[in-house]
C-alpha positions in Angstrom: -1.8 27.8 -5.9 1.3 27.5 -3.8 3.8 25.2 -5.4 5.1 22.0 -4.0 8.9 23.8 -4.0 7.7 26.9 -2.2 5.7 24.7 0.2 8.1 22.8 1.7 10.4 25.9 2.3 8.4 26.2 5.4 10.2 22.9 6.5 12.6 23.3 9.2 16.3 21.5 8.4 16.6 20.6 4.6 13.7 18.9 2.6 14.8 17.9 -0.5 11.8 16.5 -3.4 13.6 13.9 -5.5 10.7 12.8 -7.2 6.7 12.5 -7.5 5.3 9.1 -6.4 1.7 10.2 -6.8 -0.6 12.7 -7.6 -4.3 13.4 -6.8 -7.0 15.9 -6.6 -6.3 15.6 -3.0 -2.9 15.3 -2.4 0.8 15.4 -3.9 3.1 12.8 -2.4 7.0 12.2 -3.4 9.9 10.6 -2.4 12.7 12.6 -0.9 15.1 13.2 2.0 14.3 15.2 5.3 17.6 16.0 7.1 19.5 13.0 5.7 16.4 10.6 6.0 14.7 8.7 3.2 11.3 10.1 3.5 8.1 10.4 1.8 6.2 13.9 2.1 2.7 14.0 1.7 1.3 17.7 0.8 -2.5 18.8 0.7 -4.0 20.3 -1.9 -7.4 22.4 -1.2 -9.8 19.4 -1.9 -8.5 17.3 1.1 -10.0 20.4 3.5 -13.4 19.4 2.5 -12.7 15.5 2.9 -14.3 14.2 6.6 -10.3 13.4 7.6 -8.7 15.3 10.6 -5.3 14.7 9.6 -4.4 15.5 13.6 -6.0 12.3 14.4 -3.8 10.8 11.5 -1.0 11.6 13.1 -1.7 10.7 16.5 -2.7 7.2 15.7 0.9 7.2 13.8 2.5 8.1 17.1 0.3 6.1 19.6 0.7 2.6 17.1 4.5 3.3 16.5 5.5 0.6 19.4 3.4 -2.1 16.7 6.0 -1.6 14.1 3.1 -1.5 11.4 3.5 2.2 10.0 6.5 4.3 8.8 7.6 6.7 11.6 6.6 10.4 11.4 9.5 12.7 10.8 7.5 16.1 10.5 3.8 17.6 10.6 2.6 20.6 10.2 -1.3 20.2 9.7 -2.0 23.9 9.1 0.0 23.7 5.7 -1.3 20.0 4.8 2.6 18.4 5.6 2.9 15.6 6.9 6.5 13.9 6.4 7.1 9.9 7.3 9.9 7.8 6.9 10.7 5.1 4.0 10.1 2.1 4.1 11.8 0.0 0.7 9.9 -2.9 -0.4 12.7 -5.2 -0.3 10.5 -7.7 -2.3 6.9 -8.5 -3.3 5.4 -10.7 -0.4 3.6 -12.8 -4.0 3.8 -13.1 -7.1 0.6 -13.3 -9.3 -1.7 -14.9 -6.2 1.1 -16.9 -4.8 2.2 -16.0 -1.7 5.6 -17.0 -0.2 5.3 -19.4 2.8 4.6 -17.6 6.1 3.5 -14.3 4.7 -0.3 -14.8 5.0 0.0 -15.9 8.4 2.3 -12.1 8.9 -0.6 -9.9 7.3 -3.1 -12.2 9.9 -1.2 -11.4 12.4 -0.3 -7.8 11.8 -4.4 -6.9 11.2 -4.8 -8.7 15.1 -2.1 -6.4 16.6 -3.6 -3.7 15.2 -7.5 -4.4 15.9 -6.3 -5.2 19.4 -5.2 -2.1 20.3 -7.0 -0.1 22.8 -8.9 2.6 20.9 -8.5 6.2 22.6 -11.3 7.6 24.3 -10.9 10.5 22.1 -10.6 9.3 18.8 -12.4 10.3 16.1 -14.7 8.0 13.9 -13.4 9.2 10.3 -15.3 6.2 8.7 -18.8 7.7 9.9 -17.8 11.0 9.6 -16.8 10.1 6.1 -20.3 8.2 5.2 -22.5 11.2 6.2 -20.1 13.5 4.0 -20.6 11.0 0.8 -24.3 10.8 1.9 -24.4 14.5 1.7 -22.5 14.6 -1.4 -24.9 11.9 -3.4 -28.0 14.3 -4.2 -28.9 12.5 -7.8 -32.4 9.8 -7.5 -29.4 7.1 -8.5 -26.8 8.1 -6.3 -29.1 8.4 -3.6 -30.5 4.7 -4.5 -26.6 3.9 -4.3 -25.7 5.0 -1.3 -29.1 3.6 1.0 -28.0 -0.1 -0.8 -24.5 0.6 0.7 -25.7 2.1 4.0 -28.7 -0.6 5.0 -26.0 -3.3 4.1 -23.6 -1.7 6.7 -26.0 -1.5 9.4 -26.8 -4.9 8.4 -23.5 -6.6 8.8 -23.0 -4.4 11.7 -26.1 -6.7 13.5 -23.6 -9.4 14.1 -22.5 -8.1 18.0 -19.1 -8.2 17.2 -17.2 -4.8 19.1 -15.2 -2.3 16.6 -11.6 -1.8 16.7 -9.0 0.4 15.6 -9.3 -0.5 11.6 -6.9 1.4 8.9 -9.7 1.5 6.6 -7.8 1.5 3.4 -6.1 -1.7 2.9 -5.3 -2.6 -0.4 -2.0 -4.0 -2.2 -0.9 0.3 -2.9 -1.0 0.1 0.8 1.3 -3.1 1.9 5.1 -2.9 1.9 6.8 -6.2 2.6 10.3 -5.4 3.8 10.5 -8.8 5.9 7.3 -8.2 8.1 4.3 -5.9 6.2 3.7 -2.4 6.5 0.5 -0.5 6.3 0.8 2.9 4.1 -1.9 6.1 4.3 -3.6 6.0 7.6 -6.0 9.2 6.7 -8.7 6.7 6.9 -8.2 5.2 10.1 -10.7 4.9 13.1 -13.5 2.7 14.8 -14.5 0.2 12.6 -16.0 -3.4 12.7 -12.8 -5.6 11.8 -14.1 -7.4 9.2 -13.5 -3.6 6.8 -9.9 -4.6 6.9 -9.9 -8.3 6.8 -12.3 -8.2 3.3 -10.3 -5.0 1.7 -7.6 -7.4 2.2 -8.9 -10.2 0.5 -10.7 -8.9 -2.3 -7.9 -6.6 -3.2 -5.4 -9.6 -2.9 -7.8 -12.2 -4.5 -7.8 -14.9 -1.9 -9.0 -17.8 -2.0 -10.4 -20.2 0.6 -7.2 -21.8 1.9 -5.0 -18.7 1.8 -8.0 -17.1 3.7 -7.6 -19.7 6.2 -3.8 -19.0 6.4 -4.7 -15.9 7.1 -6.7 -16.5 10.1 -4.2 -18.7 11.7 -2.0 -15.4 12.4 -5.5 -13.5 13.2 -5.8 -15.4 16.5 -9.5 -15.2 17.0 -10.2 -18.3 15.4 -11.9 -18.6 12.5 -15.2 -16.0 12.9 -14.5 -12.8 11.4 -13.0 -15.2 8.1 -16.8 -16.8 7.5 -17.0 -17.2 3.3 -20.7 -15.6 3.1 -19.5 -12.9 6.0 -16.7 -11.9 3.8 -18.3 -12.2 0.9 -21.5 -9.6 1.8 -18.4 -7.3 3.3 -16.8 -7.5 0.1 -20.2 -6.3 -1.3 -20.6 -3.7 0.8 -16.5 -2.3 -0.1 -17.7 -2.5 -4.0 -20.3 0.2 -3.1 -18.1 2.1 -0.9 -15.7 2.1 -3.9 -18.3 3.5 -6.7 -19.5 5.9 -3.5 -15.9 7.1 -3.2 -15.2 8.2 -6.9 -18.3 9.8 -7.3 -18.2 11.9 -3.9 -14.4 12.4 -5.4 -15.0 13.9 -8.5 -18.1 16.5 -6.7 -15.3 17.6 -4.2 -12.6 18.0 -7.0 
């Protein structure tokens, strides 16, 4: 296997690795420097080929959302060699400490999920998070994972019943994936596609451990009033992600 060294030596300018900020059966990602920028560089291993990603449509969302100011900037891509190279953003500061949020900040990450689920999804974009429930599906071939993933599945469909349209979702938010630098960020967009909003706005609460009034916070910045941030909706979404979650490591571990 092709080392991370040798790997970036494909990089046009100078790509410097400084040092490893993660490391996965799917990918290697450090911190470095691409031409004099702070970056962070992302590279493939084999098992991301056979995850339902198109890391294409990764970066073209990157590019087509930049004007939102909700991602890092893409300094390099080169999807044939699994590279993809965006800019650092430093956490100035955590946005809470334990579950107490500092004033304001809620009302932000309510306002940064609106900006993104209001913008116009392209005609041409790929639905990654359907794509990626027919791979697990395929994946799950034991009488208990198969048991596993219908409970996940029927509740999707289910919550899907409720008429509201789906919008462009990052499908991965979690507290790994906010950087608070004065406004939040949203890291890792491998994930993101179509979805029904409420993915994002309950992977945000459950991984954040919100309660009812900071949910309500929340809303305020949404701007949709107060219908996607239901208690008993979020709570059955929240089921659903607890599924998706087991579903994830176990489809994980086959592919690695």
């Amino acid at each position: 296997m092709q080392s991370a060294i040798e790997k970036i030596k494909s990089i046009p300018g100078k790509c410097i690795l400084e040092r490893e900020l993660s490391l996965s059966s799917i990918s290697n990602i450090y911190l470095g420097v691409l031409n004099d920028v702070q970056a962070v560089i992302r590279l493939d291993l084999f098992a991301a080929s056979r995850l339902a990603i198109d890391r294409q449509h990764e970066v073209n969302i990157l590019k087509d959302i930049l004007h939102l100011d909700l991602a890092p900037k893409v300094l390099y891509s080169d999807i044939s060699a699994g590279i993809l190279i965006w800019e650092y953003i430093p956490e100035a500061e955590s946005s809470f400490v334990g579950k107490k949020f500092y004033p304001d900040t809620l009302y932000q990450l309510g306002s940064c999920l609106y900006s993104l689920h209001s913008h116009s999804i392209h005609k041409n974009s790929v639905d990654i998070f359907s794509n990626s429930m027919a791979l697990y599906q395929s994946l799950l071939e034991g009488s208990s994972e198969k048991t596993l993933f219908n409970k996940a599945f029927d509740l999707y469909k289910e919550l899907l019943r409720d008429g509201v349209n789906k919008v462009l979702s990052h499908n991965d938010l979690h507290k790994g994936n906010l950087v608070w630098n004065q406004k939040y960020y949203f890291l890792d967009w491998e994930y993101a596609g179509v979805n029904h909003p409420c993915f994002d706005i309950a992977s945000m609460v459950k991984s954040l451990q919100l309660n009812q009034s900071q949910i309500n916070e929340m809303s305020l910045g949404y701007k949709f009033g107060n219908k996607l941030f239901h208690r008993d909706k979020l709570h059955q979404w929240i089921e659903f992600i607890d599924y998706l979650e087991e579903i994830w490591k176990i489809s994980i571990a086959k592919i690695s």
